[in-house]
C-alpha positions as CSV (number, residue, x, y, z in Angstrom):
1,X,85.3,83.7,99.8
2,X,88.6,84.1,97.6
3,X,91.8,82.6,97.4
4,X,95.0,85.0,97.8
5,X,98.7,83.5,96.4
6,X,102.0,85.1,96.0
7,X,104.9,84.8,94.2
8,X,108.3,85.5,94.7
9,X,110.3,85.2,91.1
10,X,107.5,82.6,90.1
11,X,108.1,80.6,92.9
12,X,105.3,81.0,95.6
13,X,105.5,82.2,99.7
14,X,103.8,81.9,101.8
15,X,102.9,84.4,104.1
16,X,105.3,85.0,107.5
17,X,107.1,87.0,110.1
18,X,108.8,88.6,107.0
19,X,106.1,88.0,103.7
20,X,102.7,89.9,105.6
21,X,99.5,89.8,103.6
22,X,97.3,92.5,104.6
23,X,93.4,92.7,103.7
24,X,91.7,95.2,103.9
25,X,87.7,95.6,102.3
26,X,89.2,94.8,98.8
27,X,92.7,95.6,98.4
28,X,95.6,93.2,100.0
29,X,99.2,94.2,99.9
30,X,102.1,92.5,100.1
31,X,104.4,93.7,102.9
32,X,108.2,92.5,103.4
33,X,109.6,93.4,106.5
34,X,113.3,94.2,107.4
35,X,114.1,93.7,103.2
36,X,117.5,92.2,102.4
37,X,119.6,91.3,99.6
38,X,117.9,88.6,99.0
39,X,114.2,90.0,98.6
40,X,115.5,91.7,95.5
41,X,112.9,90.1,93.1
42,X,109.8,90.2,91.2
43,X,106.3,89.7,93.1
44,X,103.2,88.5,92.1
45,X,99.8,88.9,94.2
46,X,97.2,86.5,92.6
47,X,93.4,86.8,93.9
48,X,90.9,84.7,92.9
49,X,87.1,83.4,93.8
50,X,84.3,82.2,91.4
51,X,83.8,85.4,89.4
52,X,87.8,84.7,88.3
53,X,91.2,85.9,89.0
54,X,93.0,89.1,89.5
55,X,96.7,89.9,89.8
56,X,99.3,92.6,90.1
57,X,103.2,92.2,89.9
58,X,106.0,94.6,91.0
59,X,109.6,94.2,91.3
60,X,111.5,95.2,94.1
61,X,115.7,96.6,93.7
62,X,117.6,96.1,96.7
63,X,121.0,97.8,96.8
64,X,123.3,96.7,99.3
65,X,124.1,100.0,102.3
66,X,126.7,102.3,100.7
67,X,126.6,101.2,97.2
């Protein structure tokens, strides 16, 4: 069993309608649906069991339509 977090600018989410966590065998990804302004951040997935923890971070630019 492991334990799967993420982070949105430090702060963590929880996974909805708009934050999807998808597992699959031993890869999850982070998947943000209809992205807006607002999602225009840095994200941390954090995965962890009792052999320790794993993470991966990415930042995502959202420019505004027509800019």
């Amino acid at each position: 069993m492991f334990c799967l977090n993420r982070y949105k600018d430090g702060e963590e989410i929880e996974s909805d309608d708009h934050f999807i966590t998808e597992v699959r065998g031993n890869f999850a990804s982070l998947i943000i649906k209809d992205v807006v302004i607002d999602d225009d951040a840095e994200y941390v997935v954090k995965a962890s069991n009792e052999a320790g923890e794993v993470s991966s971070k990415g930042e995502l630019f959202v420019n505004p339509s027509g800019q």
